[in-house]
C-alpha positions in Angstrom: 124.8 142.1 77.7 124.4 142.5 74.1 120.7 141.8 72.7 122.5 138.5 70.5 123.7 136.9 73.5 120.3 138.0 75.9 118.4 136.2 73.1 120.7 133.0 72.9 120.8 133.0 76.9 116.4 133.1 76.7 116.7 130.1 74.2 118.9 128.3 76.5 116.4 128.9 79.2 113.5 128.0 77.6 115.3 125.0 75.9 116.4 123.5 79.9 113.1 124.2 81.1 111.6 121.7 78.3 114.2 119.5 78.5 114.2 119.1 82.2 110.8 120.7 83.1 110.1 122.3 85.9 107.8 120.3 88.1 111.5 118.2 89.5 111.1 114.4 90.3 107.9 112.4 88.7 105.7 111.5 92.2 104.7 108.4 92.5 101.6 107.2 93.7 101.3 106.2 97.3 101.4 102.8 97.9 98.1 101.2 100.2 98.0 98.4 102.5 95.6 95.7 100.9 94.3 95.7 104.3 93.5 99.6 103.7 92.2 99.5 100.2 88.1 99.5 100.2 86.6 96.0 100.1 84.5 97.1 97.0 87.7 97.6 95.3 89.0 94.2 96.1 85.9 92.5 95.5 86.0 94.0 91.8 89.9 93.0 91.1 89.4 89.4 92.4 86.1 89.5 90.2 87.9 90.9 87.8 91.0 88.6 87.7 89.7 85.3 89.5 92.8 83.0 90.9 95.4 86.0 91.1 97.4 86.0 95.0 97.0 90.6 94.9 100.0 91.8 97.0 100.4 95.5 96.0 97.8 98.2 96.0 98.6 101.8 94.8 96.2 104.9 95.5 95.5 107.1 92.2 94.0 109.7 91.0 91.7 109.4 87.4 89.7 112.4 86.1 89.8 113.8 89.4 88.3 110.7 91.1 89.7 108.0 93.7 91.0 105.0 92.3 93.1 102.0 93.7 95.6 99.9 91.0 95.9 96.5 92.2 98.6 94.1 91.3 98.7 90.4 91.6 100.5 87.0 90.3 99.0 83.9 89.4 100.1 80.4 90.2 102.5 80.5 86.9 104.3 84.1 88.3 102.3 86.1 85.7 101.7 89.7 87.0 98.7 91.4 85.7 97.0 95.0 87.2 93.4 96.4 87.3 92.3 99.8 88.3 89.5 100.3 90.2 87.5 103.4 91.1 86.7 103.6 95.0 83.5 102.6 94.0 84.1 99.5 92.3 84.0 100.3 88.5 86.3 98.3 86.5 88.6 101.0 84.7 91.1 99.0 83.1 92.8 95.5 83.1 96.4 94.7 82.0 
């Protein structure tokens, strides 16, 4: 192979790998039983978001620490999500 087309065959390489990257499909994180996820936690998201029905819980990871994301509608169908650590600290709303 001629060192013009090794080159352009590196480039293509390198060009796939960052294009498709190399870690294959994005994991998700693990969905939790409400009935599962630490009463602390819940006690800060329905503290956190009083009058919400919460029906999905997801298990995450933040700087290396335990955290739950719960999700919940109110009355009117709005659905809103705050993360929790596992020890109860409010990490974000939305």
């Amino acid at each position: 192979m001629s060192m013009r087309r090794r080159r352009g065959a590196v480039r293509l390489s390198a060009v796939l790998v960052l294009t498709l990257g190399c870690a294959g499909k994005p994991q998700s994180d693990p969905i939790v039983p409400l009935d599962q996820v630490p009463a602390v936690v819940m006690k800060a998201a329905r503290r956190e978001l009083p009058g919400y029905t919460f029906e999905t819980a997801y298990k995450m990871r933040v700087e290396g620490k335990d955290a739950y994301e719960v999700r919940g509608k109110n009355r009117q169908g709005k659905t809103r999500e705050v993360e929790v650590s596992a020890t109860g600290d409010v990490l974000a709303v939305e």
